[in-house]
CHARMM-style PDB file with segment names, atoms N, HN, CA, C and O in Angstrom:
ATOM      1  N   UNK     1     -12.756  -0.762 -22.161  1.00  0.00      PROA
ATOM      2  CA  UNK     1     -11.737  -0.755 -21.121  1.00  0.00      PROA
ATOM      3  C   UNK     1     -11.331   0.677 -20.758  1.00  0.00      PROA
ATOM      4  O   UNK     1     -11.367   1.092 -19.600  1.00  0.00      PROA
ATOM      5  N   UNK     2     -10.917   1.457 -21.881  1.00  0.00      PROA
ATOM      6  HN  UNK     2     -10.888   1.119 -22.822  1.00  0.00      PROA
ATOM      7  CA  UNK     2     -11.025   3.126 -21.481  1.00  0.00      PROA
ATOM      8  C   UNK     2     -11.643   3.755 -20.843  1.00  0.00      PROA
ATOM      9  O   UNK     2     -11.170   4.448 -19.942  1.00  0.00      PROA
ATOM     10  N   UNK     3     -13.020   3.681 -21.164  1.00  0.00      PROA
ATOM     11  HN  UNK     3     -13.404   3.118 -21.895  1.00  0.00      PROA
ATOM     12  CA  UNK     3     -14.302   3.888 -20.266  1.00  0.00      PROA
ATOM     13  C   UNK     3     -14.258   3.695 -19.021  1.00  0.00      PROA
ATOM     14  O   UNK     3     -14.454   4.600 -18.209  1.00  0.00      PROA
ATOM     15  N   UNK     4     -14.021   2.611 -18.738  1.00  0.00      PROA
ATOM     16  HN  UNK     4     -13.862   1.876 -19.397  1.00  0.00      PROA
ATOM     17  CA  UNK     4     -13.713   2.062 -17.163  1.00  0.00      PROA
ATOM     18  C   UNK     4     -12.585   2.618 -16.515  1.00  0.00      PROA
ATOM     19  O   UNK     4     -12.747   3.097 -15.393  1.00  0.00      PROA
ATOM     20  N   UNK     5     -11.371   2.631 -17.087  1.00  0.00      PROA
ATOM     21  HN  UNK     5     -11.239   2.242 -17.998  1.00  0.00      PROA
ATOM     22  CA  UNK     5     -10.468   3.117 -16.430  1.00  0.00      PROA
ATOM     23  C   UNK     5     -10.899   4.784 -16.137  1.00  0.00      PROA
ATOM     24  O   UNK     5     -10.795   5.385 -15.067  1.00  0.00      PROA
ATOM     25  N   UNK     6     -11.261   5.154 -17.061  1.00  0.00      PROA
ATOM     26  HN  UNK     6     -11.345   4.666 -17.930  1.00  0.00      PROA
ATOM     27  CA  UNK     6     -11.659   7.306 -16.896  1.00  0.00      PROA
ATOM     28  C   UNK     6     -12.786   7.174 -15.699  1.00  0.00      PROA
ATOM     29  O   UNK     6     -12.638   7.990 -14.789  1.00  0.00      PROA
ATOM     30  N   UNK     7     -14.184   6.014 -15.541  1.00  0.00      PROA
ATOM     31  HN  UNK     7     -14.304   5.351 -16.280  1.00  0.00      PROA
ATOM     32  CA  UNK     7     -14.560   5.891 -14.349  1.00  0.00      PROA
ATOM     33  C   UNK     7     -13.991   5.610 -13.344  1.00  0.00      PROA
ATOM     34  O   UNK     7     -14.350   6.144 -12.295  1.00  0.00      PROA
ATOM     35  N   UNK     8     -12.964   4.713 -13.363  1.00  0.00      PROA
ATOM     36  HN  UNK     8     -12.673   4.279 -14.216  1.00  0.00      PROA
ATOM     37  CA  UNK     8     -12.316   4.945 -12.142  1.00  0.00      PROA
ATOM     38  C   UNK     8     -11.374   6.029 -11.540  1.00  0.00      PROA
ATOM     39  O   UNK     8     -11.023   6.222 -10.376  1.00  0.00      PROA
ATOM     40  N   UNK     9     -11.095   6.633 -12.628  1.00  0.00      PROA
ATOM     41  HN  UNK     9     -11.380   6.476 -13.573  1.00  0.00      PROA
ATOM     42  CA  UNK     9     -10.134   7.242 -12.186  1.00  0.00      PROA
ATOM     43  C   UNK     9     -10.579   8.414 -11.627  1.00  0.00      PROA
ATOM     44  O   UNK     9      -9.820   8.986 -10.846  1.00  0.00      PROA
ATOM     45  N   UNK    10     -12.384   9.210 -12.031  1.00  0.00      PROA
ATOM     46  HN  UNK    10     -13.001   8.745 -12.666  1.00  0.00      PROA
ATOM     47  CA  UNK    10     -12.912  10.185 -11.632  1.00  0.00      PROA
ATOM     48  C   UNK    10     -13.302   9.606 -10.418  1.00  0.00      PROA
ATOM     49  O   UNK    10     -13.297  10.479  -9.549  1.00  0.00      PROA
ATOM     50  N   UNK    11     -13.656   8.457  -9.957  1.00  0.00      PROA
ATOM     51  HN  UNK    11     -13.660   7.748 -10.662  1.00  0.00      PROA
ATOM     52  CA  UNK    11     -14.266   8.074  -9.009  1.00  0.00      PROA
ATOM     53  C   UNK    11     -13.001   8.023  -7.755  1.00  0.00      PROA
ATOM     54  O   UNK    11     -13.293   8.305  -6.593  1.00  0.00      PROA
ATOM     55  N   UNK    12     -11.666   7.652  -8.129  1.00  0.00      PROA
ATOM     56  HN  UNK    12     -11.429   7.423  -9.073  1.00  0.00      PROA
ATOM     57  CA  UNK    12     -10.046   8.224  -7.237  1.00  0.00      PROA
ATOM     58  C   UNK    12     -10.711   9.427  -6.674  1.00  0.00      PROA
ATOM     59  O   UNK    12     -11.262   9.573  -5.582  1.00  0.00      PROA
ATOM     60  N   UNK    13     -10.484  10.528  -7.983  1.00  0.00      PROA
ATOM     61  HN  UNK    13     -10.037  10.409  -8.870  1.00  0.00      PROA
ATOM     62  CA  UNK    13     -10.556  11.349  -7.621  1.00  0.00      PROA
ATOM     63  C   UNK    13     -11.530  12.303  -7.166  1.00  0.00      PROA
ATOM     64  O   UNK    13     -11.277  13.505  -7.089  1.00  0.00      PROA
ATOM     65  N   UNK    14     -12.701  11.767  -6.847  1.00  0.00      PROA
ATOM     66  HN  UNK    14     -12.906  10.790  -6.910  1.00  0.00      PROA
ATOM     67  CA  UNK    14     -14.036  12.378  -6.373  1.00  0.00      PROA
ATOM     68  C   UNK    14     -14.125  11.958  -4.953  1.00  0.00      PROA
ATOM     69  O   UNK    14     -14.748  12.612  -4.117  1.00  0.00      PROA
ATOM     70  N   UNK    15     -13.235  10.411  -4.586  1.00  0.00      PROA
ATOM     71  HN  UNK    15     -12.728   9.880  -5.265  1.00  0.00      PROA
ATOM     72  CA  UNK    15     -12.842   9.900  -3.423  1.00  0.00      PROA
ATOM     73  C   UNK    15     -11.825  10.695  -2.127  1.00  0.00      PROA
ATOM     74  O   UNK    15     -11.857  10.834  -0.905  1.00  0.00      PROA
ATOM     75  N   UNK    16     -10.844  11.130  -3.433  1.00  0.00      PROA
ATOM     76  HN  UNK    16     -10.818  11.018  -4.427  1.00  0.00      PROA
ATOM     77  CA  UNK    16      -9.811  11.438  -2.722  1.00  0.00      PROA
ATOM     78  C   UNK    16      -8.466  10.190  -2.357  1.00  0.00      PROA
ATOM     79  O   UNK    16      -7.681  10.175  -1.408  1.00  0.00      PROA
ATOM     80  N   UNK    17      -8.582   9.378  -3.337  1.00  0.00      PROA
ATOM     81  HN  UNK    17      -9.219   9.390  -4.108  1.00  0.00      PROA
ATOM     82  CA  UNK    17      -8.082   8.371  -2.853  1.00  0.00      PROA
ATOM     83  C   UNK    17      -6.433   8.472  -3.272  1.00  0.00      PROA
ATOM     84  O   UNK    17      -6.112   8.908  -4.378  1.00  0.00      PROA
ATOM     85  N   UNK    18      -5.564   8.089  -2.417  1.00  0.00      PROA
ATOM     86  HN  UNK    18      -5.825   7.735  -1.518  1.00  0.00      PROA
ATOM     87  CA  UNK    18      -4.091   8.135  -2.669  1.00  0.00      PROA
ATOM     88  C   UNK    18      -3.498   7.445  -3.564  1.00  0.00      PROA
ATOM     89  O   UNK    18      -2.566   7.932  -4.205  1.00  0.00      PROA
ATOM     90  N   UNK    19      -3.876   6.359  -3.736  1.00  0.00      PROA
ATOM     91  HN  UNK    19      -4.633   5.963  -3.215  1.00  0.00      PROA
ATOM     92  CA  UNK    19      -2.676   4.933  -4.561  1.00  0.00      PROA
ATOM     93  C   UNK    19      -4.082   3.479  -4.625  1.00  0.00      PROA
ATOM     94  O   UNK    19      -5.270   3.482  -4.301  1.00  0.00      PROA
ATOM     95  N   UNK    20      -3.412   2.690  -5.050  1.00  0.00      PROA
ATOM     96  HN  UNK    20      -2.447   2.687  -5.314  1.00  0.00      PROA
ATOM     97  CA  UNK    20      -4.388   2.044  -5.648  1.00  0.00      PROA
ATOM     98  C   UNK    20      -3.927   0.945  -4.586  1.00  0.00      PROA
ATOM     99  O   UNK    20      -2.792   0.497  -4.427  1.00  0.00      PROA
ATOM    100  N   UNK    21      -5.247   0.586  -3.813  1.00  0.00      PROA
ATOM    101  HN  UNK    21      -6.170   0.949  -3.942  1.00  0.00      PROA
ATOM    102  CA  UNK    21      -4.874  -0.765  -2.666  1.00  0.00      PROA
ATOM    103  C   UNK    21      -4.976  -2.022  -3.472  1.00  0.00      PROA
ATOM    104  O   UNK    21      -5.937  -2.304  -4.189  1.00  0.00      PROA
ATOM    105  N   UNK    22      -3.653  -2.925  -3.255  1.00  0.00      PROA
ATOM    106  HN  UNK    22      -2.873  -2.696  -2.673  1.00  0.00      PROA
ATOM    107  CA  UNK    22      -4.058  -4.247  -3.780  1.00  0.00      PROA
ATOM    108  C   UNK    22      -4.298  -5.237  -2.672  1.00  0.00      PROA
ATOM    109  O   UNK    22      -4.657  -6.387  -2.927  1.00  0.00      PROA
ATOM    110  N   UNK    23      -4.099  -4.796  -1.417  1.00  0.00      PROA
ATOM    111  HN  UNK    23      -3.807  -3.862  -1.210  1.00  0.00      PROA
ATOM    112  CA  UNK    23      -4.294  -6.290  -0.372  1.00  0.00      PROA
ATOM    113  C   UNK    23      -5.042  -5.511   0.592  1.00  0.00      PROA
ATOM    114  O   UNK    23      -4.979  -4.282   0.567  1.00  0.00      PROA
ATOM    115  N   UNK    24      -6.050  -6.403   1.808  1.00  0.00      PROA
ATOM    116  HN  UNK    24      -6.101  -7.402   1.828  1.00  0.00      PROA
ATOM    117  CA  UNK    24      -6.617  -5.403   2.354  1.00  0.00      PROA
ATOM    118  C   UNK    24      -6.190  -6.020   4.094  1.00  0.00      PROA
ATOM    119  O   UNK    24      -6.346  -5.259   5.049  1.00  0.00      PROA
ATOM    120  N   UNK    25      -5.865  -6.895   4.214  1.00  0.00      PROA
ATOM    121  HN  UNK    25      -5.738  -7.513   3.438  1.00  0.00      PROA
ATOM    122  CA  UNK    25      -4.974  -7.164   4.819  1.00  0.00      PROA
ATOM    123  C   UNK    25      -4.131  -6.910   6.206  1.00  0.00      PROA
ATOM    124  O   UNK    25      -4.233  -7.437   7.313  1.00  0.00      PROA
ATOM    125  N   UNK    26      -3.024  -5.620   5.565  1.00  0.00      PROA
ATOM    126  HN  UNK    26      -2.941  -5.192   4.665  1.00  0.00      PROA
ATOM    127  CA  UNK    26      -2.377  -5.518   6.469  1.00  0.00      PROA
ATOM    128  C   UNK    26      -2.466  -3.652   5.706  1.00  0.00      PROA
ATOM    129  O   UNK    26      -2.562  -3.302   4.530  1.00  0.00      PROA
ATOM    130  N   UNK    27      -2.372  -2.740   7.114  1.00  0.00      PROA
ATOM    131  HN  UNK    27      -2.294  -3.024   8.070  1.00  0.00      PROA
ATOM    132  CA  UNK    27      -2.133  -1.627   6.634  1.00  0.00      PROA
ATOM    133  C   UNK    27      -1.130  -1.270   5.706  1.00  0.00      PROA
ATOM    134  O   UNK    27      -1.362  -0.494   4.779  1.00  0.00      PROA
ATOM    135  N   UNK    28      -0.027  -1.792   5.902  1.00  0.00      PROA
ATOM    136  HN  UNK    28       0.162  -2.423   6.655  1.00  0.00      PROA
ATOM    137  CA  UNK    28       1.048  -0.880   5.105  1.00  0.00      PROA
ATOM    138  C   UNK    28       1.511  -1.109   3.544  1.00  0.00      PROA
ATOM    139  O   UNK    28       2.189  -0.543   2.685  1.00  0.00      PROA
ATOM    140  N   UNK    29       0.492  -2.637   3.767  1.00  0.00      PROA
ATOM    141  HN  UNK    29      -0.058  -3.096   4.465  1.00  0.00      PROA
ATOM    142  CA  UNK    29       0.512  -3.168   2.712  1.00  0.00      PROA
ATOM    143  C   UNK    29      -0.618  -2.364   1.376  1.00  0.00      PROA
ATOM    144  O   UNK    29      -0.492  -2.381   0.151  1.00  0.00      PROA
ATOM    145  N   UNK    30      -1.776  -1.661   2.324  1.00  0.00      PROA
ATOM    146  HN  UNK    30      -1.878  -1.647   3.319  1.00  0.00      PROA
ATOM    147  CA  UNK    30      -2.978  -1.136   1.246  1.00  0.00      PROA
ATOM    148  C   UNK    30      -2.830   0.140   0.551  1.00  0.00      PROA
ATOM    149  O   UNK    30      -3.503   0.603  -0.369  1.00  0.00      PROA
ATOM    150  N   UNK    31      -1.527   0.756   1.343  1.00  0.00      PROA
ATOM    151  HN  UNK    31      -0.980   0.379   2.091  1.00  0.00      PROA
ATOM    152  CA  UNK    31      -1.391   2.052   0.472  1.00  0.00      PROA
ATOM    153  C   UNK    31      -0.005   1.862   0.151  1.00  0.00      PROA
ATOM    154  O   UNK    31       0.200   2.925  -0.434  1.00  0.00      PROA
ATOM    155  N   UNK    32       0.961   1.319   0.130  1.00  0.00      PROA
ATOM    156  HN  UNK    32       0.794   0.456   0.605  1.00  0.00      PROA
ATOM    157  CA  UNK    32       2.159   1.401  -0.417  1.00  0.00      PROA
ATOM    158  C   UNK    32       3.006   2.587  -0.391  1.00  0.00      PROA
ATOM    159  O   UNK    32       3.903   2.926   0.380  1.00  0.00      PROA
ATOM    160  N   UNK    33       2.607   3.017  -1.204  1.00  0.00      PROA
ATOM    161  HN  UNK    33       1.878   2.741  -1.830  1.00  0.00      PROA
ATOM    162  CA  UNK    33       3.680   5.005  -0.766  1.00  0.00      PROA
ATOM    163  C   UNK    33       3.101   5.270   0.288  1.00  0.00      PROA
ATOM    164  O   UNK    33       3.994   5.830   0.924  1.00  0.00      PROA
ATOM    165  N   UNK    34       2.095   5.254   1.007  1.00  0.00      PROA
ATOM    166  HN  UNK    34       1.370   4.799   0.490  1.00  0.00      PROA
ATOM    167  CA  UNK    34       2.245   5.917   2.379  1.00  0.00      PROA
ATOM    168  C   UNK    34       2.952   5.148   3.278  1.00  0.00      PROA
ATOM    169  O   UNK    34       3.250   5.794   4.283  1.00  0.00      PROA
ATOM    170  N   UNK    35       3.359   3.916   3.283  1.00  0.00      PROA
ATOM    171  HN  UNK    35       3.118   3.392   2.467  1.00  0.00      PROA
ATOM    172  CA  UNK    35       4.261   3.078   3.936  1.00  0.00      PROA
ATOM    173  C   UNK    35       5.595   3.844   4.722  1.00  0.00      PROA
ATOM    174  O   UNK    35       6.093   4.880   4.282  1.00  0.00      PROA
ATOM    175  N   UNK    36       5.954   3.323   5.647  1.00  0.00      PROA
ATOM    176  HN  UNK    36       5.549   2.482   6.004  1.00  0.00      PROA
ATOM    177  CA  UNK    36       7.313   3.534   5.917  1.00  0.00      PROA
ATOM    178  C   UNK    36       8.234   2.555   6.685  1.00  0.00      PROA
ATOM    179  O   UNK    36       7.384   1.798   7.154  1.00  0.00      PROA
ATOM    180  N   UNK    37       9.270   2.148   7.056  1.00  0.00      PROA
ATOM    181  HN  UNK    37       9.960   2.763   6.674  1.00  0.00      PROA
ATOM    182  CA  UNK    37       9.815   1.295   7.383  1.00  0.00      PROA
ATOM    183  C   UNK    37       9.702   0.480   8.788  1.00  0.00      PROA
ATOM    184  O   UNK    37      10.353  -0.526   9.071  1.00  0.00      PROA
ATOM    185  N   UNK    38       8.580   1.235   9.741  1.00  0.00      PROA
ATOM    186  HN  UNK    38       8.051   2.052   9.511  1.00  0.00      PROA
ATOM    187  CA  UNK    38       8.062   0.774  10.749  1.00  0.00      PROA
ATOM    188  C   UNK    38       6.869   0.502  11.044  1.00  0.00      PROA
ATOM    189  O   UNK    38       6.451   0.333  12.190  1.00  0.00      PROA
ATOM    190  N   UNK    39       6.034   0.420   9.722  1.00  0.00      PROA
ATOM    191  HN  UNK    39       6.373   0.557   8.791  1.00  0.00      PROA
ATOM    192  CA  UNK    39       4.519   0.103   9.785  1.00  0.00      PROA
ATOM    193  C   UNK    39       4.545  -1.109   9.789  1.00  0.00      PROA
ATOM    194  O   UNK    39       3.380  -1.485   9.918  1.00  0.00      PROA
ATOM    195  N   UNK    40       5.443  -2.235   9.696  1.00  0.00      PROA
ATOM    196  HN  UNK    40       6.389  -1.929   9.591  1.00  0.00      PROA
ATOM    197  CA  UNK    40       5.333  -4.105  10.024  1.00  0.00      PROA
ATOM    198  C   UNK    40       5.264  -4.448  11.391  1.00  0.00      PROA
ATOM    199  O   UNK    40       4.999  -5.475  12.015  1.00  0.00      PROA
ATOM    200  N   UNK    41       5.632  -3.097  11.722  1.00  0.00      PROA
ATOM    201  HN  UNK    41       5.847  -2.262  11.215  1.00  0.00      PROA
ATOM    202  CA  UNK    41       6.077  -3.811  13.205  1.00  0.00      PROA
ATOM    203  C   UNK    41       5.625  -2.486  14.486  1.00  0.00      PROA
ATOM    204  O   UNK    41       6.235  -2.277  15.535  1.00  0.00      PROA
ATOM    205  N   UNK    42       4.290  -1.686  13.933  1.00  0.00      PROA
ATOM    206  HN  UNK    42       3.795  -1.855  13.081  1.00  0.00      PROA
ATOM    207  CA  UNK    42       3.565  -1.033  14.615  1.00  0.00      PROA
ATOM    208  C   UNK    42       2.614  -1.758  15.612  1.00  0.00      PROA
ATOM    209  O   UNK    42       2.059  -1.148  16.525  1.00  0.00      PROA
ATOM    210  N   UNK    43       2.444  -3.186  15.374  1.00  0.00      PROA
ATOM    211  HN  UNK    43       2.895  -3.682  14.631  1.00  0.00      PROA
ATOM    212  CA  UNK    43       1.096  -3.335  16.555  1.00  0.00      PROA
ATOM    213  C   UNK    43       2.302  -4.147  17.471  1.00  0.00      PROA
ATOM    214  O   UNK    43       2.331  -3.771  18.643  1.00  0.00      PROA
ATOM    215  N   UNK    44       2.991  -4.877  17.220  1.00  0.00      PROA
ATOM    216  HN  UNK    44       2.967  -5.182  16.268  1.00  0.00      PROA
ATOM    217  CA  UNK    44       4.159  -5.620  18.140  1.00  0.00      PROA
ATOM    218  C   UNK    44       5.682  -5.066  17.595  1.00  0.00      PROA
ATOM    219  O   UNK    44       5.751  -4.829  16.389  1.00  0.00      PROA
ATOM    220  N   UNK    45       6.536  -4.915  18.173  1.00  0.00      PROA
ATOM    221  HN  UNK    45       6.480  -5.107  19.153  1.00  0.00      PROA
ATOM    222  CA  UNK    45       7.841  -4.159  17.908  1.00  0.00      PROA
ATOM    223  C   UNK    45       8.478  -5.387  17.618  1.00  0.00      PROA
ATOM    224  O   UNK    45       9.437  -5.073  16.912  1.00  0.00      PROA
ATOM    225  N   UNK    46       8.474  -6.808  17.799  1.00  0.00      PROA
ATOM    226  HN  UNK    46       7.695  -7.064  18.372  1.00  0.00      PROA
ATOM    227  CA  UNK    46       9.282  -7.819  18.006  1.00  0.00      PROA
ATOM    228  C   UNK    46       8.703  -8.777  16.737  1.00  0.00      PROA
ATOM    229  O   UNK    46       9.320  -9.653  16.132  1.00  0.00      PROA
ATOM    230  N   UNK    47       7.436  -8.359  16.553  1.00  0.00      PROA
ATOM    231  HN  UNK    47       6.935  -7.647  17.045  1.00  0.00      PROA
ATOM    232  CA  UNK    47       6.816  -9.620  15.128  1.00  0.00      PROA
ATOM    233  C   UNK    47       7.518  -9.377  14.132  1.00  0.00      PROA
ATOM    234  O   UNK    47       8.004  -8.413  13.541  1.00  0.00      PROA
ATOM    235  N   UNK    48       7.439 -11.054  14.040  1.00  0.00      PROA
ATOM    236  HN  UNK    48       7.044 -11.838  14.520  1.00  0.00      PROA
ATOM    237  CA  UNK    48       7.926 -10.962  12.279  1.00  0.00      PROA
ATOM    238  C   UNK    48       7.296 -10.734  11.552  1.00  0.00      PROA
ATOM    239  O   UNK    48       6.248 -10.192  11.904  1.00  0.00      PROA
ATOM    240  N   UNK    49       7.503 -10.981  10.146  1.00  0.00      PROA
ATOM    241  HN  UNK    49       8.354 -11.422   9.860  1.00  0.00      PROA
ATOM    242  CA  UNK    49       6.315 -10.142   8.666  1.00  0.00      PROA
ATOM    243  C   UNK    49       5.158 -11.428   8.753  1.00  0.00      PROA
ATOM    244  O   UNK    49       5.546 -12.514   8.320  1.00  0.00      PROA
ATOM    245  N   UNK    50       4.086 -11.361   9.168  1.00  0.00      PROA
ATOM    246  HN  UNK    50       3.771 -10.479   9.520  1.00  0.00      PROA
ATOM    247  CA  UNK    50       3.065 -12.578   9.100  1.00  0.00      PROA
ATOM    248  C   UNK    50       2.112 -12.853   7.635  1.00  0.00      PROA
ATOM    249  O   UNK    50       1.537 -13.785   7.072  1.00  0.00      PROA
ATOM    250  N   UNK    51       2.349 -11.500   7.461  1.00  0.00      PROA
ATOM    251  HN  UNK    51       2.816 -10.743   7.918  1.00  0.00      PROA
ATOM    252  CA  UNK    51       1.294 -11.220   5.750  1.00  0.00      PROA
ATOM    253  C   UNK    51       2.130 -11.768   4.573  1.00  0.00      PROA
ATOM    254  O   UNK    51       3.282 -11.476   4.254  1.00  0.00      PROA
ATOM    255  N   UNK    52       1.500 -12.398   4.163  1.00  0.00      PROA
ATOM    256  HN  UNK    52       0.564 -12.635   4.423  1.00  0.00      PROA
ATOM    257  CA  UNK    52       2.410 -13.077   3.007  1.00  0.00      PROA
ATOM    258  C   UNK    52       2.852 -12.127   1.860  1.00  0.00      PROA
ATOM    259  O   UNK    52       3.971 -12.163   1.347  1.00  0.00      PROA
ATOM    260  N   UNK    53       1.656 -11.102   1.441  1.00  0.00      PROA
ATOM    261  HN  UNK    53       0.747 -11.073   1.858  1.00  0.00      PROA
ATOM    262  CA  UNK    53       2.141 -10.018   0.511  1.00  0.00      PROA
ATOM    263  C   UNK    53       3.047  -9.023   1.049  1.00  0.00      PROA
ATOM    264  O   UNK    53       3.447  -8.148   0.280  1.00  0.00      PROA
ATOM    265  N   UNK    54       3.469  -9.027   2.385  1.00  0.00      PROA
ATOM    266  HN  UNK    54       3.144  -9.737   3.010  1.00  0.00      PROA
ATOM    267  CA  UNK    54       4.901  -8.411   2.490  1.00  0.00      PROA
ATOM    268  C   UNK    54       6.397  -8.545   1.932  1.00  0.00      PROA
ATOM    269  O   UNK    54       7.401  -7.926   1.580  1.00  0.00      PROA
ATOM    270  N   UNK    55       5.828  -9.772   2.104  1.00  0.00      PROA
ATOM    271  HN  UNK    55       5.012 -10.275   2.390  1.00  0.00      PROA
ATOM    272  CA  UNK    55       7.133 -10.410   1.171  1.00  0.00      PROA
ATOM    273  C   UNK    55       7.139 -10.745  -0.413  1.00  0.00      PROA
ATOM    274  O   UNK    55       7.899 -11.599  -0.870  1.00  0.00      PROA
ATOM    275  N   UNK    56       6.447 -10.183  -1.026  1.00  0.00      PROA
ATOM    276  HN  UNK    56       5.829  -9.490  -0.654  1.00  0.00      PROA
ATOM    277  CA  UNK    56       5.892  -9.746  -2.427  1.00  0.00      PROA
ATOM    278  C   UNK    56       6.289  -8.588  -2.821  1.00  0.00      PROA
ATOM    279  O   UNK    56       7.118  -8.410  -3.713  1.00  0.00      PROA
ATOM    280  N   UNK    57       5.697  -7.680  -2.154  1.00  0.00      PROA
ATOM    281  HN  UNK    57       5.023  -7.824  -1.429  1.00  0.00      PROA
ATOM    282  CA  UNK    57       5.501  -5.971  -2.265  1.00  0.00      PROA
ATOM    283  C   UNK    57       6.615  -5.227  -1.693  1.00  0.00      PROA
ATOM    284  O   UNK    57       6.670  -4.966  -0.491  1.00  0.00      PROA
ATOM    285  N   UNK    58       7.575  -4.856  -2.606  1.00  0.00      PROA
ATOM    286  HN  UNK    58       7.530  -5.068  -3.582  1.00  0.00      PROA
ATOM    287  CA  UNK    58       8.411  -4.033  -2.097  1.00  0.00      PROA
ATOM    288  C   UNK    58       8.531  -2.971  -1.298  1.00  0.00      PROA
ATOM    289  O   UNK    58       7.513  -2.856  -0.614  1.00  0.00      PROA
ATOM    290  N   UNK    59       9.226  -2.247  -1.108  1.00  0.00      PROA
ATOM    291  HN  UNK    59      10.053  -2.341  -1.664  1.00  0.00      PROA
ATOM    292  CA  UNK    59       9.116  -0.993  -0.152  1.00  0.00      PROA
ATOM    293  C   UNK    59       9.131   0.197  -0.881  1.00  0.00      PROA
ATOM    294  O   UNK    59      10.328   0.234  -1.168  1.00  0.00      PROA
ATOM    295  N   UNK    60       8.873   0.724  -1.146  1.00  0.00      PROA
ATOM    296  HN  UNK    60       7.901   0.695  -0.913  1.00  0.00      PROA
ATOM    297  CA  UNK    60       8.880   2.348  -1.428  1.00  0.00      PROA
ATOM    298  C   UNK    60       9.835   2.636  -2.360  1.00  0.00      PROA
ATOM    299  O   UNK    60      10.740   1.808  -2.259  1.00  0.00      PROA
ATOM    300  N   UNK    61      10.005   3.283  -3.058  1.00  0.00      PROA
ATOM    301  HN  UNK    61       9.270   3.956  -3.140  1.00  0.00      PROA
ATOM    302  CA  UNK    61      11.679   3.621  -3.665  1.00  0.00      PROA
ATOM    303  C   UNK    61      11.707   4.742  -2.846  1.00  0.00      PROA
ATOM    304  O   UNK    61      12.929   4.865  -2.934  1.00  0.00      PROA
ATOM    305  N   UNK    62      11.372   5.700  -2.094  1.00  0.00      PROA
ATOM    306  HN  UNK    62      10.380   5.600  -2.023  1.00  0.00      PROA
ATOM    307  CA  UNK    62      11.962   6.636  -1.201  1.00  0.00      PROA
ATOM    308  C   UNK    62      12.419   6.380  -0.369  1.00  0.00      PROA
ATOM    309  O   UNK    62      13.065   7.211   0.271  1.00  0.00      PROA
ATOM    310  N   UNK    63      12.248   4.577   0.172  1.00  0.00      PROA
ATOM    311  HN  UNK    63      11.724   3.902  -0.347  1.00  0.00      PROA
ATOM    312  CA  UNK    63      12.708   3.620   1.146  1.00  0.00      PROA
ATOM    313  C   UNK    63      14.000   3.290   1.151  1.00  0.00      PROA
ATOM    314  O   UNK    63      14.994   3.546   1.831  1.00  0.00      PROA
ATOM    315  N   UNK    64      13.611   2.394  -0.167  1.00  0.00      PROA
ATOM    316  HN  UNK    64      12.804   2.186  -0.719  1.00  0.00      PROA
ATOM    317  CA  UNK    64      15.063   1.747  -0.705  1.00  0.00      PROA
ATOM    318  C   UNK    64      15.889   2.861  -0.731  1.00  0.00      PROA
ATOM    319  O   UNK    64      16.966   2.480  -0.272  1.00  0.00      PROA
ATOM    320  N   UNK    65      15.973   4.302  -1.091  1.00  0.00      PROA
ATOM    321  HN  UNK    65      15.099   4.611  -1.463  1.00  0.00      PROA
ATOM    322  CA  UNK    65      17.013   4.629  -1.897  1.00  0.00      PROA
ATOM    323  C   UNK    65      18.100   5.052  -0.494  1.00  0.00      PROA
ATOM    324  O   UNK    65      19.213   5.528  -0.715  1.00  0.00      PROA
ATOM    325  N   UNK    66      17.656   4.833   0.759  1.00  0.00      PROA
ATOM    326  HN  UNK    66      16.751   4.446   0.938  1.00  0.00      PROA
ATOM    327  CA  UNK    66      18.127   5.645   1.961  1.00  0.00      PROA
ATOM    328  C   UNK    66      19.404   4.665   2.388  1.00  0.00      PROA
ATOM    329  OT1 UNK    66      20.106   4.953   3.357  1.00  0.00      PROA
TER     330      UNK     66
END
């Protein structure tokens, strides 16, 4: 299991990759810290949350704390 995790983690970082995507989904949902409080409602200003892991996945703590 060590093994794997040190491969992945060189493979992050040989990527360049930010945060670890768990849904693929909806954008704001795949990177999480790059999120911000108007990425739900970037393709229509008026939609509601349609992705079910929105309502799972919290917001940011740089979000919340404002």
């Amino acid at each position: 299991m060590e093994a794997q995790l040190l491969k992945s983690a060189s493979l992050s970082r040989a990527l360049g990759l930010t945060d670890l995507s768990i849904w693929t989904s909806a954008r704001y949902t795949r990177g999480p810290v790059l999120s911000d409080r108007f990425n739900p409602f970037q393709d229509f200003p008026g939609s509601i949350e349609h992705f079910p892991e929105g309502s799972i996945l919290s917001p940011p703590e740089h979000l919340r704390r404002r």
